[in-house]
C-alpha positions in Angstrom: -27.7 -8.7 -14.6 -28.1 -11.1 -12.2 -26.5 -11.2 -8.6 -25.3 -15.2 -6.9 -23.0 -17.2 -5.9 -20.7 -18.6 -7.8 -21.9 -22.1 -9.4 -18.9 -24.4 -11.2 -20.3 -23.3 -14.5 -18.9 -19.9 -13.8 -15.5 -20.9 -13.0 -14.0 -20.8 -16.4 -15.5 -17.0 -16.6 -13.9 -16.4 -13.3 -10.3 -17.5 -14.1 -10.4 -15.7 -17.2 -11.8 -12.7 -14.8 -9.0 -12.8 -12.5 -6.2 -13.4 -15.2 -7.5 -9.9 -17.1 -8.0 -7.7 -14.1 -4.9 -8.8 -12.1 -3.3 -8.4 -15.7 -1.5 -12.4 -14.9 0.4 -14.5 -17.2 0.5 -17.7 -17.8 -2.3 -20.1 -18.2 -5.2 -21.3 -16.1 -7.1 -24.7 -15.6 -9.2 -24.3 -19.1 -11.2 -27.9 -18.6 -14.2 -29.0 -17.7 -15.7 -26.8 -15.1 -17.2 -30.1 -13.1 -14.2 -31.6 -12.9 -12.4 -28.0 -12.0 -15.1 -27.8 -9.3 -14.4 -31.5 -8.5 -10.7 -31.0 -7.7 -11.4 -27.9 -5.6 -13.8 -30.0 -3.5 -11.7 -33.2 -3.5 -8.9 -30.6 -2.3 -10.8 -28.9 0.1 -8.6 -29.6 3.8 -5.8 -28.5 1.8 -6.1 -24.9 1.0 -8.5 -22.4 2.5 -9.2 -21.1 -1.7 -10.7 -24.5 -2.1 -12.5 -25.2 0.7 -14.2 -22.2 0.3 -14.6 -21.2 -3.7 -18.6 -21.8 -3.0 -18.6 -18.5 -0.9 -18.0 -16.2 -4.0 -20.2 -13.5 -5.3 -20.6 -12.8 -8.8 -22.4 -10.8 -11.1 -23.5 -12.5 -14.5 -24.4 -10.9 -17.3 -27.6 -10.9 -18.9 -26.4 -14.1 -21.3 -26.2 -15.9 -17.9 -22.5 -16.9 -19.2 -20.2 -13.7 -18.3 -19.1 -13.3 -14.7 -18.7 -9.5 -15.2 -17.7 -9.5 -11.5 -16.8 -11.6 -8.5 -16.1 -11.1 -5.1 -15.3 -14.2 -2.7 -16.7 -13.5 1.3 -14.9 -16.7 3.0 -16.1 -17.1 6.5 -13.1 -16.6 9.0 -12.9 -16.3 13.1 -11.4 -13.4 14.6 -10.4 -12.5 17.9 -12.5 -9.1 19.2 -12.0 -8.2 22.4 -10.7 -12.0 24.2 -14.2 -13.9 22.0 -13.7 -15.7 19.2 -16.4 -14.1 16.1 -17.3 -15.0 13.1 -15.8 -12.5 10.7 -16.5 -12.7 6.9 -12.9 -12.0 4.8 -13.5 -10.1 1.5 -10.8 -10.9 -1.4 -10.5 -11.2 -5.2 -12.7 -8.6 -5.9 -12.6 -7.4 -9.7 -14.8 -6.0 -12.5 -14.2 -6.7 -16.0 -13.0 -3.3 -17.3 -15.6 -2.6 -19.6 -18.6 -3.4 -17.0 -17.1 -1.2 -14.6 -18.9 1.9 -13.1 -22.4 0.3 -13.2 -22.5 -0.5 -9.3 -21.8 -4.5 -9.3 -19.6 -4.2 -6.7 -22.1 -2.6 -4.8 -24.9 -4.9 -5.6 -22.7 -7.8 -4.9 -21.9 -6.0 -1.0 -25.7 -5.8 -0.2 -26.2 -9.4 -0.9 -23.4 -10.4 0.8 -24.1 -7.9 4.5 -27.7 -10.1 4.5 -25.9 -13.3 4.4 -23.1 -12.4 6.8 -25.7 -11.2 9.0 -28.0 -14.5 8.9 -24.7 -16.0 9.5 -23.9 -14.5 12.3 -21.1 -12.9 11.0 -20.3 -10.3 13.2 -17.5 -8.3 11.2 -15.8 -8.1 7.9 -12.4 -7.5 7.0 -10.7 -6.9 3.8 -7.3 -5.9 2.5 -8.1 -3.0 0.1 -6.2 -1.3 -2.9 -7.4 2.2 -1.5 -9.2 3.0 2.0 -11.2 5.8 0.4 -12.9 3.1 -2.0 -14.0 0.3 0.4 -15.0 3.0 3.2 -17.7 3.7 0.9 -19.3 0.5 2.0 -18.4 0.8 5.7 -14.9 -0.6 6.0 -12.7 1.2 8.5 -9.1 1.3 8.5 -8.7 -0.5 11.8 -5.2 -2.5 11.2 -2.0 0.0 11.3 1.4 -1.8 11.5 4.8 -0.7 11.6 7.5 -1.7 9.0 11.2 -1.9 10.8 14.2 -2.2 8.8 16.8 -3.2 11.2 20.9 -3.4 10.2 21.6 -7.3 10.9 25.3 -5.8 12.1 23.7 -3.7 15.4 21.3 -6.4 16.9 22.7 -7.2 20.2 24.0 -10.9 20.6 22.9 -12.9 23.4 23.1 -16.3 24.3 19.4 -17.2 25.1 20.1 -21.1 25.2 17.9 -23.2 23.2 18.0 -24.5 19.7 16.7 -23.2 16.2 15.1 -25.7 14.2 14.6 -25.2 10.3 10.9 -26.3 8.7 11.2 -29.0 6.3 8.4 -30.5 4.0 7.0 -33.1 6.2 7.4 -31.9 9.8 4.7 -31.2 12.2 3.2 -27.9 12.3 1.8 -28.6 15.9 4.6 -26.5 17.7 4.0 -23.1 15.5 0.6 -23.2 16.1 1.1 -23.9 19.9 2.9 -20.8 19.9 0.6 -19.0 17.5 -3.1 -19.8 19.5 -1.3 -19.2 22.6 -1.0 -15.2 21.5 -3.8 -14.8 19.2 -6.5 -14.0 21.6 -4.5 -11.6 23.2 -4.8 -9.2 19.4 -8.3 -7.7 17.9 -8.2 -9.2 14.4 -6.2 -11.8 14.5 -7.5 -15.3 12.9 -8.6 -17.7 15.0 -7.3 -20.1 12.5 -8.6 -23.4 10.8 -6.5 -26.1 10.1 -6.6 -25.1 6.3 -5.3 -21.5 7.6 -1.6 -24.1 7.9 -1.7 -25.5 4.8 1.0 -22.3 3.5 3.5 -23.9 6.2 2.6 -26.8 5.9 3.4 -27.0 2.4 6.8 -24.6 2.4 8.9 -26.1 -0.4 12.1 -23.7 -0.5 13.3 -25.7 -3.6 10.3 -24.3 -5.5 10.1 -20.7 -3.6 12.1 -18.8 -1.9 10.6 -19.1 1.5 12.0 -20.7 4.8 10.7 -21.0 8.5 12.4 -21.4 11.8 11.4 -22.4 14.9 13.0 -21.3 18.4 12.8 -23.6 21.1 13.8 -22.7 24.8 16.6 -24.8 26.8 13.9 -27.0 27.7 12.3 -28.0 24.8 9.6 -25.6 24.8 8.4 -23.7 21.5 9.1 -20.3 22.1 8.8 -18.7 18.4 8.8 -18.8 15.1 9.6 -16.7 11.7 9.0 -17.1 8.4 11.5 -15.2 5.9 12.3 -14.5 1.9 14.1 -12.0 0.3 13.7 -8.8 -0.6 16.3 -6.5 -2.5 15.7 -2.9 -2.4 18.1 -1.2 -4.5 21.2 -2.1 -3.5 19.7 -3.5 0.3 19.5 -7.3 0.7 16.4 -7.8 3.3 16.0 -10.9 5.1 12.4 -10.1 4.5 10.2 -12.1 7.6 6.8 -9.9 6.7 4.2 -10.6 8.8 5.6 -13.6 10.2 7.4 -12.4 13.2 5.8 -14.4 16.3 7.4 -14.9 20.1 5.9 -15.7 23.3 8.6 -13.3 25.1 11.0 -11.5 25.3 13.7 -14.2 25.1 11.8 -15.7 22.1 12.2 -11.8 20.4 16.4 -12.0 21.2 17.1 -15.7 20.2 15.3 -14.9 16.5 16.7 -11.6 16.4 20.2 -13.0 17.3 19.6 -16.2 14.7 18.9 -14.0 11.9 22.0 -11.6 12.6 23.8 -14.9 11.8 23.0 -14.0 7.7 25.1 -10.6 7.9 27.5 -12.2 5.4 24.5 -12.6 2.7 21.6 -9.9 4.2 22.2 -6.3 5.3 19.1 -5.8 7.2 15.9 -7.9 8.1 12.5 -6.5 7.6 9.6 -7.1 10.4 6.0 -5.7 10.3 5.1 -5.3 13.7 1.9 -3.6 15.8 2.8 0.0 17.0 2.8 -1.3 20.3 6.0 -3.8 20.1 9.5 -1.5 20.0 12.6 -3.5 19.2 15.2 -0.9 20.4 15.5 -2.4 23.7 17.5 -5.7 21.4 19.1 -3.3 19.1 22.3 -1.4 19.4 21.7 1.5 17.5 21.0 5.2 17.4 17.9 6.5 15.4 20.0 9.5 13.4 17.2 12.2 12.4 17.4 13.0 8.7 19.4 9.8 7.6 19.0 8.3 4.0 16.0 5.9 3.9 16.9 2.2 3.9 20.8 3.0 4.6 22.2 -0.2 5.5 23.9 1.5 9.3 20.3 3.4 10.3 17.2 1.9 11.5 14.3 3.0 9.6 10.8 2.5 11.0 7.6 3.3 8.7 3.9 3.2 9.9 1.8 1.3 7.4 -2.2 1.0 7.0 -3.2 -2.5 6.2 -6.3 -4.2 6.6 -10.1 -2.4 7.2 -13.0 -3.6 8.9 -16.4 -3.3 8.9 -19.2 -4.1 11.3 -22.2 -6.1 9.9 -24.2 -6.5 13.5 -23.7 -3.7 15.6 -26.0 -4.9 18.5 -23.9 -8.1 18.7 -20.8 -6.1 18.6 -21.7 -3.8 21.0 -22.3 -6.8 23.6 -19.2 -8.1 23.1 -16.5 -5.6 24.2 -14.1 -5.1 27.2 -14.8 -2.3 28.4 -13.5 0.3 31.2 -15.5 1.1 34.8 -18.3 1.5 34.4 -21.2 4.2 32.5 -23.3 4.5 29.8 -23.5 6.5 26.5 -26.1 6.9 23.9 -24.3 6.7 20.2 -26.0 7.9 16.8 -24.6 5.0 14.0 -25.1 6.1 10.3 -25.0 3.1 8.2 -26.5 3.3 4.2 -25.8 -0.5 3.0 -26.9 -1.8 6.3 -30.3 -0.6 7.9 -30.2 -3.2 10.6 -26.9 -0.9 12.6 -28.7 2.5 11.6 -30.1 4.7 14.2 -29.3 5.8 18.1 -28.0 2.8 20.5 -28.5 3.3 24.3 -25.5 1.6 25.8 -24.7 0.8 29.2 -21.9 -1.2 31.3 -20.1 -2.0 34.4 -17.2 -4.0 35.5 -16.0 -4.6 32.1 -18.4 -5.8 29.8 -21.3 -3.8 28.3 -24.8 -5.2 30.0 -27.3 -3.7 27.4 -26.9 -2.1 23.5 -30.6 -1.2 22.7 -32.4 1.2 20.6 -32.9 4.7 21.8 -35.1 7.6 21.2 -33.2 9.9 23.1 -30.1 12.7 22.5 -26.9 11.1 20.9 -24.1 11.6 22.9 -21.3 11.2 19.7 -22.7 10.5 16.2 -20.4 8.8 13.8 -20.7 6.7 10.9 -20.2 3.0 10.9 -17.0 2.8 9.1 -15.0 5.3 12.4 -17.7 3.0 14.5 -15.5 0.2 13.8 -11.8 1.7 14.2 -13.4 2.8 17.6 -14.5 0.1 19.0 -11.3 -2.2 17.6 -9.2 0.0 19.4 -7.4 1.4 16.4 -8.6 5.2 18.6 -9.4 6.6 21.3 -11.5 9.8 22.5 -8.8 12.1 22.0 -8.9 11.4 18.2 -12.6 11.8 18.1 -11.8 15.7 18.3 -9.1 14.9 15.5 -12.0 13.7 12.6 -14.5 15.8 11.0 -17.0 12.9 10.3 -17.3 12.0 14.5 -19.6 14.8 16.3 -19.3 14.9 20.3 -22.4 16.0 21.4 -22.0 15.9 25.0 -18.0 16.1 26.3 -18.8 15.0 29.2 -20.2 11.5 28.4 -17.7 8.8 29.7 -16.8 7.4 26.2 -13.1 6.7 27.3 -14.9 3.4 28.6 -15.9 2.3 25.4 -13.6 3.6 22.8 -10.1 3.0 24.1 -6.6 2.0 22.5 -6.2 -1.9 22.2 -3.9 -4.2 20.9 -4.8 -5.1 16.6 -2.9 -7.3 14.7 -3.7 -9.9 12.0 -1.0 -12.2 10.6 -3.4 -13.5 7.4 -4.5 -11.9 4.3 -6.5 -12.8 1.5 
């Protein structure tokens, strides 16, 4: 067994990977693999898949021919804490179901955590099939969303001004992402997206999938916000179905796409948004939350808290350095970390008027010990102290260390996934 990257004479072995574990149908490009590895390359501004198939993992067989697994790592930027980081983004990863249980997944991770950290990459986030699984190699479950299912009939109308503009193949993408890098940095996780991280709008084609975008703008011309919607149907509930794709700079932006899409009542019943915990849509809605109503009735609002994504951080020093923090202080924090060495031990850090001014090695008395995986949900903001006493794998050693100035609730949200 051999652990690499991915060369173009694997990428017939890979399709034919991803087709049997993802159990497709269909049929894949079966030619040449130069000229399949051409076409990505010659494609590369239009899709972030082909600008970056290089940055796959795999695991050949001893035949050198049989890419018994693969796992792509395709460098991303995140916002953490108001800095844009380098962030690696883990998807497609699969075994071939009769090489499984032998640790390629594994092997594949510890190659990858040396790259991402000669890289610079500071975290790693991935969107996983169970949290259990991936925590195993340090991921934390960092991204928690809520799903609202809102009755078109009981959003409140209100006449906001402006105009709503529909997305057609063709038009300039400029004003969604004016609105879009105008709120990113404001969210832990979120992409600090590349122009290929567009090419999905840029290449919306509702004649060939059901998928349409709308753009609010003010009464002064001003792009305000945007949402991107299909359709769901959940038994007998049609769902103007936005997703992820949900994005205003105020409060006025929130009512005029609220009150645009209570305008499909005749063909929808309810619309579906996945928003951060933080953002409540009651104060736009005119409707009671009735305890013990049936889920997804088509006159009750339903809200459901989802996980989503986890992250992982490959250089704690560097992450350490980077946060906002609160007053002032300094704690010493114990970080177990098996797959990699470089964030295991006891860090000594210290900080005043918001940002931390040294993360170092220590010798002395932990004041919390935790494992890297809670390390990360901590320090993303997904907790704060008072969970600490809530989870069996974080151990307060000293209670009255000021760790409220480090590990606080902040604002997480990511709007990609791969």
């Amino acid at each position: 067994m051999t652990i690499r990257k991915i060369m173009p004479a694997d990428l017939p072995s890979v399709e034919r990977g991803n087709f049997i574990c993802w159990e497709c149908t269909g049929s894949y490009d079966s030619g040449p693999p130069e000229e399949t590895a051409r076409k990505k390359d010659e494609n590369a501004a239009g899709t972030r898949s082909d600008q970056y198939w290089r940055e796959a993992w795999v695991a050949v067989d001893g035949d050198g021919q049989t890419v018994m697994s693969h796992m792509r790592a395709d460098p991303y930027r995140i916002f953490f804490d108001g800095h844009s980081v380098p962030m690696a983004g883990i998807g497609c990863v699969w075994t071939l179901p009769h090489c499984r249980r032998r640790g390629l997944i594994r092997s594949m991770f510890a190659e990858a955590f040396k790259e991402m950290k000669e890289r610079g990459q500071v975290f790693s986030t991935l969107f996983p099939f169970s949290q259990g699984y991936y925590r195993r190699f340090g991921y934390g479950p960092c991204h928690t969303y809520v799903e609202w299912v809102v009755p078109l009939k009981n959003i409140m109308k209100c006449d906001t001004g402006g105009t709503v503009e529909t997305f057609r193949p063709g038009d300039d993408v400029s004003p969604y992402r004016e609105i879009y890098d105008s709120l990113a940095p404001f969210w832990n996780g979120m992409a600090d997206r590349e122009d290929c991280d567009w090419a999905a709008l840029r290449n919306l084609e509702p004649s060939k999938r059901i998928k349409y975008a709308y753009l609010w703008r003010d009464a002064a011309g001003h792009p305000g916000g945007y949402l991107v919607h299909g359709k769901e149907q959940r038994g007998t509930l049609r769902l103007l179905d936005c997703g992820g794709t949900f994005i205003a700079r105020d409060a006025w932006a929130v009512q005029a796409l609220l009150s645009y899409a209570a305008s499909y009542a005749d063909w929808y019943d309810a619309i579906k948004l996945t928003l951060p915990p933080e953002t409540d849509l009651r104060p736009f809605l005119d409707i009671p939350v009735v305890r013990g109503s049936t889920l997804y009735d088509t006159t009750t609002l339903s809200r459901t808290l989802r996980d989503s994504s986890q992250t992982r951080i490959v250089d704690l020093p560097a992450a350490l350095k980077l946060c906002r923090t609160q007053g002032s202080g300094a704690l010493t924090l114990h970080v177990s970390d098996a797959a990699c060495p470089w964030n295991h031990g006891t860090w000594r850090i210290e900080w005043e008027n918001g940002s931390v001014t040294s993360a170092a090695p220590s010798g002395g008395e932990p004041d919390i010990s935790m494992d890297i995986a809670d390390c990360a949900a901590a320090l993303m903001g997904t907790w704060d102290t008072g969970q600490f006493t809530w989870n069996p794998g974080i151990t307060v050693h000293n209670p009255k260390a000021p760790a409220g100035g480090l590990f606080y609730r902040k604002p997480w949200q990511t709007a990609d996934f791969f």
